[in-house]
C-alpha positions in Angstrom: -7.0 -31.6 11.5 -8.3 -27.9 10.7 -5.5 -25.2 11.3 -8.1 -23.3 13.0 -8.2 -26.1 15.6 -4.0 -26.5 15.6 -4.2 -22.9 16.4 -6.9 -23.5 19.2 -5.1 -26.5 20.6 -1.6 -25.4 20.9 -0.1 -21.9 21.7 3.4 -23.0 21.5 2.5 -23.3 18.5 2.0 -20.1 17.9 4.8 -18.7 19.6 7.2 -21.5 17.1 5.3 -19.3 14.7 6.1 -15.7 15.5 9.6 -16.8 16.2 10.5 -18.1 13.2 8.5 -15.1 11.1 11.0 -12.5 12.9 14.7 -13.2 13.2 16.2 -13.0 16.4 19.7 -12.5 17.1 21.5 -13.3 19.7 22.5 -9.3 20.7 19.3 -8.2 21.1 18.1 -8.8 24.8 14.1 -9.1 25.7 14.1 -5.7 27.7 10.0 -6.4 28.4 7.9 -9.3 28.2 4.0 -10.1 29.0 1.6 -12.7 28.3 1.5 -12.7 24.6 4.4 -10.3 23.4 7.6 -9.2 23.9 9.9 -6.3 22.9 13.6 -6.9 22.3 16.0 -3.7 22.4 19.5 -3.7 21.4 22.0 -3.0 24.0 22.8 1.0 22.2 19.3 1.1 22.1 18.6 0.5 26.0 20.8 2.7 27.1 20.0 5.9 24.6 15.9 5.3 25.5 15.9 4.4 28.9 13.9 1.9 31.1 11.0 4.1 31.8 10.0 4.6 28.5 10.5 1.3 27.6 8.3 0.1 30.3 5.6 2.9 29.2 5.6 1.5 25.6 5.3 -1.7 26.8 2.1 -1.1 29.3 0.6 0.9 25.8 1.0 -2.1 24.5 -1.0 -4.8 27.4 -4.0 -2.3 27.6 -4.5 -2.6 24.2 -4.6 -6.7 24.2 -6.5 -5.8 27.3 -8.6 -4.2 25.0 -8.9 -6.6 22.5 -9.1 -9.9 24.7 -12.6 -8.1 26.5 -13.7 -6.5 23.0 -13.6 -3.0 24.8 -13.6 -0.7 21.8 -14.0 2.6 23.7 -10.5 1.8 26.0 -8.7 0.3 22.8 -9.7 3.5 20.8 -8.9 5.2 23.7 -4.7 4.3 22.4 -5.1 6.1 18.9 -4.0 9.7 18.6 -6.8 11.6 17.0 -4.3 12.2 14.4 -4.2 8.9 13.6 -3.3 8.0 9.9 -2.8 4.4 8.0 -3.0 4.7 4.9 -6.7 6.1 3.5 -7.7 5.0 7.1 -8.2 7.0 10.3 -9.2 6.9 13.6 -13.0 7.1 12.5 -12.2 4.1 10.0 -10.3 2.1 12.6 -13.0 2.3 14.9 -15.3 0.9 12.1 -13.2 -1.7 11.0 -12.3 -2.7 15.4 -16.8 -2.7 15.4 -16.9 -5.3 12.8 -14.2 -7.5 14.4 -15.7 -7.2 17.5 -18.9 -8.1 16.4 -17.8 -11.0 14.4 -15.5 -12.5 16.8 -15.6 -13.6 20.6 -12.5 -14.9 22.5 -9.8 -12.3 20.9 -6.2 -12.2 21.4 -2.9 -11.2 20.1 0.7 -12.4 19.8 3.1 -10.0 19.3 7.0 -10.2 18.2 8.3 -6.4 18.2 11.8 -5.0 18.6 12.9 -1.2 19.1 13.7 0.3 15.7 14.1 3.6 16.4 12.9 6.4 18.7 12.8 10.5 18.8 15.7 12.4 20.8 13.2 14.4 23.0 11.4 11.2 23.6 8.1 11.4 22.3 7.8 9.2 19.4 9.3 5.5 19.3 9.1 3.0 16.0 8.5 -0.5 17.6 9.2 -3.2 14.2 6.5 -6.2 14.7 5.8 -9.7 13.6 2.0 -11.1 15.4 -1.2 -12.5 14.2 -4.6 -11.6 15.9 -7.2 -14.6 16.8 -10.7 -15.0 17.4 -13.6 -17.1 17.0 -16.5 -16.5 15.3 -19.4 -16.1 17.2 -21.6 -19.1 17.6 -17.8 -21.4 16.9 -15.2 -23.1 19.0 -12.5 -23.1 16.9 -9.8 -20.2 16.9 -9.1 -18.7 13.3 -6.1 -16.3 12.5 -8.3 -13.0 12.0 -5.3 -11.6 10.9 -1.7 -11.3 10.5 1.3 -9.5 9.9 5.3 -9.3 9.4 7.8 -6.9 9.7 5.3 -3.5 10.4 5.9 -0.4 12.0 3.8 0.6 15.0 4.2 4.6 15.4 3.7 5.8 19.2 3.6 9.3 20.1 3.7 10.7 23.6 0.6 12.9 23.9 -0.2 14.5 27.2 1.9 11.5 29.2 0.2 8.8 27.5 1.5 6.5 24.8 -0.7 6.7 21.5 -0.5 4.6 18.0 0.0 7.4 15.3 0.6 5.6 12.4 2.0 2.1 10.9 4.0 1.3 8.4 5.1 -1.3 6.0 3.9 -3.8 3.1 0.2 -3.4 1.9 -1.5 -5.9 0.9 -5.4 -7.1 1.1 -6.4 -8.2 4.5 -9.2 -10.3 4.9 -12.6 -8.9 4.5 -11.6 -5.5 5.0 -11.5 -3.0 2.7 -8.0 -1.5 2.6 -4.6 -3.0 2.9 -3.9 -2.3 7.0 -4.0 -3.6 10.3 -6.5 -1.4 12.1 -4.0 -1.1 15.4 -0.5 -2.4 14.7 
């Protein structure tokens, strides 16, 4: 059997796979969970950034699988600061990069394994540490394929004018795919 059609068939598979790519331990508690991710937050941590902004980073984060799951790339570009930086890229590459998965792939979604690493003390910028993999299939295909994947990265949120936006990433580069650049083009 094809991996592409293990990762098709069974989605607990998947979620075997994200679980045992990022450690959990037994003090961190799941402080907000939907559909396909999940973002654990230390007890300290829960009660220094509160339960409003958690659920705030947390909605950020469904209207961007929204996004992806419709291929809406004007509401998922809508979430990137304009001073958006990964590496060489920017918002104007990420957008280029988000065309040509979009164009090559139907049926998108994401998995996501993230925990609270750190946060700002006025509140408007949070570090959320992830583990995921995005699938699609190629257009004209049934079979699911890992379109890309990544462990232990930084998503950078800012708050900008009340709404959530992905500033930056960080963490190991290496060569994606068929892109260009070492990066994931949201997380």
């Amino acid at each position: 059997m094809r991996y592409g059609a293990i990762l098709g068939a069974t989605p607990i598979f998947l979620a075997l796979f994200l679980f045992t790519i990022s450690p959990v331990a037994p003090v961190w508690a799941a402080e907000a969970s939907h559909g396909f991710h999940s973002i654990r937050v230390s007890p300290e941590m829960k009660k220094k950034i509160g339960k409003e902004t958690m659920e705030k980073v947390s909605l950020f984060f469904e209207e961007a699988e929204a996004a992806i799951n419709s291929g809406n790339l004007e509401a998922l570009m809508a979430l990137y600061s304009n001073s958006y930086k990964n590496g060489d890229h920017d918002k104007a590459s990420a957008r280029e990069i988000w065309k040509k998965i979009f164009h090559t792939f139907d049926g998108m979604s994401t998995m996501h394994n993230m925990k609270l690493v750190n946060y700002s003390q006025d509140g408007g910028l949070v570090v959320i540490g992830c583990s995921g993999i995005l699938l699609g299939k190629r257009k004209g295909e049934d079979d699911r394929v890992p379109v890309d994947t990544w462990t232990n990265e930084e998503h950078i949120l800012t708050l900008e004018k009340g709404k959530w936006k992905l500033v930056g990433s960080a963490g190991t580069k290496r060569k994606r795919l068929w892109f260009d650049k070492p990066m994931h083009p949201l997380f």
